[in-house]
C-alpha positions in Angstrom: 70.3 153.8 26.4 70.1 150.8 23.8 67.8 148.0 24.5 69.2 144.2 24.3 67.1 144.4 20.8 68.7 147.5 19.2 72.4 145.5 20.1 71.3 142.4 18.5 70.5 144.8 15.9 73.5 146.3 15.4 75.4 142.6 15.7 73.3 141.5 12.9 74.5 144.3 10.8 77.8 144.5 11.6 78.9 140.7 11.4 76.6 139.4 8.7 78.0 139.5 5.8 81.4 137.4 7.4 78.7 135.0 8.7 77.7 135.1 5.2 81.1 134.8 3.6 81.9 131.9 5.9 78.7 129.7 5.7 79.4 130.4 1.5 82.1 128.5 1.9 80.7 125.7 3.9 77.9 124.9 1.4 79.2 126.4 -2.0 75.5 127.7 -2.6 74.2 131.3 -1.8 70.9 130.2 -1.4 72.0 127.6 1.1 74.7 130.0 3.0 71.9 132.3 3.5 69.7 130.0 5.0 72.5 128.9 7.8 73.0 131.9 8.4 69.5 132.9 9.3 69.4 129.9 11.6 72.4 130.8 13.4 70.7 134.1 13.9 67.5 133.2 15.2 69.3 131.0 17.7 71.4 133.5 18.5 68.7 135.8 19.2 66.9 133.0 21.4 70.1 133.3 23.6 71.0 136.9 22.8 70.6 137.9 26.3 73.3 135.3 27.5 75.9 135.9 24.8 75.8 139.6 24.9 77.0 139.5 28.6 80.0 137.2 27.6 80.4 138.8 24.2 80.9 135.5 22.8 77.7 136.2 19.9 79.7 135.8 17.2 81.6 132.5 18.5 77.8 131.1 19.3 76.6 132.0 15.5 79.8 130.4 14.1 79.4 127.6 16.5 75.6 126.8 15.3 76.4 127.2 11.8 79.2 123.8 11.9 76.8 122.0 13.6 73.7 122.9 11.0 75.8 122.0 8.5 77.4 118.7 10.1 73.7 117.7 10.9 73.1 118.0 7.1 76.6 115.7 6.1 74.5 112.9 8.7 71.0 113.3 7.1 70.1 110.4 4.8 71.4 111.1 1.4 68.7 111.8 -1.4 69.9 111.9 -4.8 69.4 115.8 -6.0 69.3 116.4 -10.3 70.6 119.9 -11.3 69.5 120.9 -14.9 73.4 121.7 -15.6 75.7 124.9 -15.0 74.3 128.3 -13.5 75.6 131.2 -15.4 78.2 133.1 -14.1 77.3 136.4 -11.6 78.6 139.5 -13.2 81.4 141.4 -11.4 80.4 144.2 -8.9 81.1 147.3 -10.1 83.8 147.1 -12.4 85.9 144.7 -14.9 88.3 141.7 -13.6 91.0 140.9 -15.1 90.1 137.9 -16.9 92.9 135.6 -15.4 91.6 136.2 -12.1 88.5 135.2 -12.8 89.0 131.8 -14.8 91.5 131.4 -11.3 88.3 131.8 -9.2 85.6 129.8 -11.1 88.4 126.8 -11.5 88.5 127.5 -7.4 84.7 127.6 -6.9 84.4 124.3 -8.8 86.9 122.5 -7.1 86.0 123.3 -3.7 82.0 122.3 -5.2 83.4 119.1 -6.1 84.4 118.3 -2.7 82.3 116.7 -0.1 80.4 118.6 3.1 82.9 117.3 5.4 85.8 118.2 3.3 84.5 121.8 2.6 84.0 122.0 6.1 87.5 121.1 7.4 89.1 123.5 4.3 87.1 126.8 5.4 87.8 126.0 9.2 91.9 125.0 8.6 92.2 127.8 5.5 89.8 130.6 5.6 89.2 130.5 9.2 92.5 129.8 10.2 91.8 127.1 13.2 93.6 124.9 14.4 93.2 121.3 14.0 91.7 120.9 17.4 89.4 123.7 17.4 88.0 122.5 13.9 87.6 119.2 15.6 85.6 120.8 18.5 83.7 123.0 16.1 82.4 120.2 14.3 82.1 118.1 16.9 84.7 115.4 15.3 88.0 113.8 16.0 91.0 115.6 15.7 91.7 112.6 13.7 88.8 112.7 11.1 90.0 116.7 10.6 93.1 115.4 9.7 92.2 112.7 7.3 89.3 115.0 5.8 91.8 117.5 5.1 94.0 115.7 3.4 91.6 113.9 1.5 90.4 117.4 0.3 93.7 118.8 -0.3 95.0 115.7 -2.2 91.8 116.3 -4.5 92.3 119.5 -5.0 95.9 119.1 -6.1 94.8 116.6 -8.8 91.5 119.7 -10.1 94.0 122.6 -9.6 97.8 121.9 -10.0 98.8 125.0 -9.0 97.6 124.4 -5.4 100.7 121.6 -5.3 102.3 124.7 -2.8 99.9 124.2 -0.2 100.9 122.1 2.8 98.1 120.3 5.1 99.7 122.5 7.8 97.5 125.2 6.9 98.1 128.8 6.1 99.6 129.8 9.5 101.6 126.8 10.2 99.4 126.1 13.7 
């Protein structure tokens, strides 16, 4: 029979790398992303034996990782100096067509060039596929600053990336 450990185990493995994908898009650094996702863990593991009963583990790790990174959009700003452009990660295991990937770095920049709260409200509305309100209660925010943050980010990202003119501040599914 498994112990509680060996299922927080097997949670960790299964549903990491979405945890990852997700808190990637939050902060637009790897480095960053990984360490959200590390704290979500460890809380998670604090209440392991309470969310394995309800099977809401994955809901709870989302959940911490919004607030982390809302907590970090309230911190006192300090100005941060980057020496200039990373270079590019090579593709995994095979050759991308080229116009795929200038559509994906003009992406990843745009979406770096917009602020915490707006890259929070664009994974949650686009890549997560919530709805206004839940976005609102993720983030612990009024429906009302989800909708102006999105459109604010949207409206930006329209101006960096024409092609995105298509998109309506409905979101993907219309909800």
């Amino acid at each position: 029979m498994a112990t509680r450990e060996d299922d927080y185990a097997t949670f960790v493995r299964a549903r990491s790398h979405a945890l990852l994908r997700s808190a990637y898009l939050l902060t637009g650094d790897q480095h960053l992303a990984e360490d959200l996702v590390q704290e979500a863990l460890a809380r998670t593991h604090r209440s392991w034996s309470r969310l394995h009963e309800t099977g809401n583990a994955e809901a709870y790790a989302r959940r911490v990782m919004y607030h982390l990174q809302v907590s970090v959009w309230r911190r006192r700003k300090v100005a941060e100096m980057l020496p200039g452009d990373l270079p590019e990660q090579t593709a995994r295991g095979g050759h991308d067509d080229p116009d795929a990937i200038a559509w994906r770095m003009t992406l990843e920049r745009a979406l770096g060039s917009l602020s915490k709260r707006q890259r929070a409200v664009v994974v949650l509305r686009y890549f997560e596929d919530h709805t206004e309100a839940e976005a609102a209660d993720m983030l612990g925010v009024s429906v009302s600053t989800v909708k102006t943050q999105t459109a604010r980010a949207l409206e930006h990202l329209r101006k960096l990336v024409p092609d995105l003119k298509e998109f309506r501040t409905t979101g993907g599914t219309g909800r």
